[in-house]
C-alpha positions as CSV (number, residue, x, y, z in Angstrom):
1,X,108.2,204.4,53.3
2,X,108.6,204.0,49.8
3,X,106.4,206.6,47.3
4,X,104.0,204.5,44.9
5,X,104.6,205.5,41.6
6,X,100.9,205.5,39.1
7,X,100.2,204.3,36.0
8,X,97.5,203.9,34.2
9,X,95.9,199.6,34.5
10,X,96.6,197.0,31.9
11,X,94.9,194.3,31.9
12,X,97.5,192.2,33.3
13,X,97.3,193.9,36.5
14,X,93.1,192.6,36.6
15,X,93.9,189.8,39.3
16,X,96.2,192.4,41.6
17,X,93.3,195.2,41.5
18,X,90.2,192.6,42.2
19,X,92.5,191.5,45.3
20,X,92.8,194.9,45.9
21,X,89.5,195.9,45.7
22,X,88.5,193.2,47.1
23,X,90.3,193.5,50.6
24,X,89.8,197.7,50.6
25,X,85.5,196.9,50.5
26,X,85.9,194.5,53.4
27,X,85.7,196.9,56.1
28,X,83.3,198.9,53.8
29,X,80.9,195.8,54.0
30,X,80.1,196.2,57.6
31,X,78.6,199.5,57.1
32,X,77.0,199.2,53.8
33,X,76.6,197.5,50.2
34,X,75.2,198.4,46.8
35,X,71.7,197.8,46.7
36,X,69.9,195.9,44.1
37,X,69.1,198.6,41.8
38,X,72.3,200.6,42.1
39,X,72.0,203.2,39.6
40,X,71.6,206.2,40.3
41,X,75.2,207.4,39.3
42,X,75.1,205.3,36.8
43,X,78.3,206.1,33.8
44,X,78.1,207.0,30.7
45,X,81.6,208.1,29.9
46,X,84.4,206.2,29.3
47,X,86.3,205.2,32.7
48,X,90.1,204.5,33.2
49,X,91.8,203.0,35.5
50,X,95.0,203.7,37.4
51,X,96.9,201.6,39.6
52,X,99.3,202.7,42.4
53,X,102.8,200.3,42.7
54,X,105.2,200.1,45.5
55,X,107.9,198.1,43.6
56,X,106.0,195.1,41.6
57,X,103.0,195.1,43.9
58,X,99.9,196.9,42.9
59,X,98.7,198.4,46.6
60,X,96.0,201.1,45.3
61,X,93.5,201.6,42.3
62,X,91.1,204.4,41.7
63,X,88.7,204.6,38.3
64,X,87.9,207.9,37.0
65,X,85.7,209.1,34.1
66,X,86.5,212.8,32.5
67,X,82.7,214.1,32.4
68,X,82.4,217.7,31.0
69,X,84.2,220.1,33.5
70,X,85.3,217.4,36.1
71,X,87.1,214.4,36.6
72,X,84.9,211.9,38.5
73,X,86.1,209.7,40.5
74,X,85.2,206.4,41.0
75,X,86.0,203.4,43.7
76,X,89.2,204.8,45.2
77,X,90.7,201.6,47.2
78,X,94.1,201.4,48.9
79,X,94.9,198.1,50.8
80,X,94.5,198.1,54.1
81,X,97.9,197.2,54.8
82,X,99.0,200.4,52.8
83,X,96.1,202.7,54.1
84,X,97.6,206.1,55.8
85,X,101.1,205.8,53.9
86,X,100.1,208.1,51.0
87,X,98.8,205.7,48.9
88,X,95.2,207.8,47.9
89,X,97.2,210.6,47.9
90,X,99.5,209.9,45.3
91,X,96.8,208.7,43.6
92,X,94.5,212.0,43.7
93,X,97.5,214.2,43.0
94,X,97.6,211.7,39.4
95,X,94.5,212.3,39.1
96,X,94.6,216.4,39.7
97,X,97.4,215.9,36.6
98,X,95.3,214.2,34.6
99,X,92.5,216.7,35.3
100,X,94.7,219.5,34.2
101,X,96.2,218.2,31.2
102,X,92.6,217.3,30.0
103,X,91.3,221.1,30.8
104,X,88.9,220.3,33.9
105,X,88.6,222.5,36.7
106,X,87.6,220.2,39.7
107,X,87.3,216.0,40.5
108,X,84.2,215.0,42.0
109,X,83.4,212.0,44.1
110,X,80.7,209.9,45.7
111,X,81.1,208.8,49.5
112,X,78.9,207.2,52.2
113,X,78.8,209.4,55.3
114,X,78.7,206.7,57.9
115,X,82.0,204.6,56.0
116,X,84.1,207.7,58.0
117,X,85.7,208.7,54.7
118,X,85.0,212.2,54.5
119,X,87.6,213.4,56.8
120,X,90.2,211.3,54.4
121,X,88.8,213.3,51.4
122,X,89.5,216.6,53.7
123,X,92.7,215.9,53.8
124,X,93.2,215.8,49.9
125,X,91.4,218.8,49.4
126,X,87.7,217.7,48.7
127,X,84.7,219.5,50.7
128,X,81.6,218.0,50.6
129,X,79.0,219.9,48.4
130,X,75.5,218.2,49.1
131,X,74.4,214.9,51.7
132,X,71.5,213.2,50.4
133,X,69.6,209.8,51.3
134,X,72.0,207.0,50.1
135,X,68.4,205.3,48.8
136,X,69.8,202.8,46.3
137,X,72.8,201.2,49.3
138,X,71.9,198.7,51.7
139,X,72.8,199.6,55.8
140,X,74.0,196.6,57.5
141,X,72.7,198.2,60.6
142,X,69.0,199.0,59.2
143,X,69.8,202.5,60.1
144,X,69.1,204.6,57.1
145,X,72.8,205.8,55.1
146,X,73.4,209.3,53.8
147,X,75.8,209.9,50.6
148,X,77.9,213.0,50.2
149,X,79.1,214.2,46.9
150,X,82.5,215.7,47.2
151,X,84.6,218.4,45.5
152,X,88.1,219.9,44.8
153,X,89.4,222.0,42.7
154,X,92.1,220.5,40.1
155,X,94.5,223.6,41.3
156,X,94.6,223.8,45.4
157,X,97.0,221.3,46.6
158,X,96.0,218.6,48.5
159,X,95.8,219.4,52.6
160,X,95.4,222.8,51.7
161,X,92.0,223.6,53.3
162,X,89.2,225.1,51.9
């Protein structure tokens, strides 16, 4: 399998990331969506975009926002035809560079429990921090939702445990 290589999104590449995006929240779909008055991690910073290629085909995006001593990220998605070939992680380790360069100490993310992500954040180095009531996302089931924030640190290596 070929490495993605990451840049950071043009505006060109809008149609390939909304496809993108598009097909990675599919699956997502059937366990939640943003509720009407989604919120309550609402950005005030700037946010970039960068885009993961395997030759001319964009197959990953990820936005991120540098907010005092982290780099948030924001809507990683990888699609699903590409999921589990290193996509997300060549994307974090970009992001762990950018991090660095800009003087941050750790990334941050948002993730719903029930979506099954957090043991893919595990594996690239994030531990969750805090669970709280995922009040302002919609269950498909009914059943209540729980959001964990994440961490890493911008230094340990990805898959290197806690």
């Amino acid at each position: 399998m070929k490495t993605p290589s990451v840049r950071e999104a043009t505006e060109v590449d809008n149609g390939a990331i909304e496809e993108v995006c598009r097909l990675a929240t599919e699956d997502l779909r059937t366990v939640y969506r943003p509720g009407p008055s989604l919120s309550a991690h609402a950005i005030s910073k700037p946010i970039s975009r960068l885009v993961a290629e395997i030759g001319n085909s964009i197959v990953g995006t990820v936005r991120y926002c540098l907010d005092s001593d982290r780099l948030h990220i924001i809507g990683l998605m990888v699609h699903p035809c590409r999921r589990r070939k290193g996509v997300a992680r060549r994307l974090v380790e970009s992001l762990v560079e950018i991090g660095r360069a800009s003087g941050v100490g750790r990334l941050s993310l948002f993730t719903v429990k029930e979506t099954g992500n957090i043991p893919v954040f595990e594996k690239l180095g994030f531990r969750v921090v805090r669970e709280t009531p995922a009040a302002d996302l919609v269950s498909a089931s009914g059943e209540p939702l729980t959001e964990a924030y994440m961490e890493r640190t911008a230094c340990r290596p990805a898959g290197a445990g806690r």
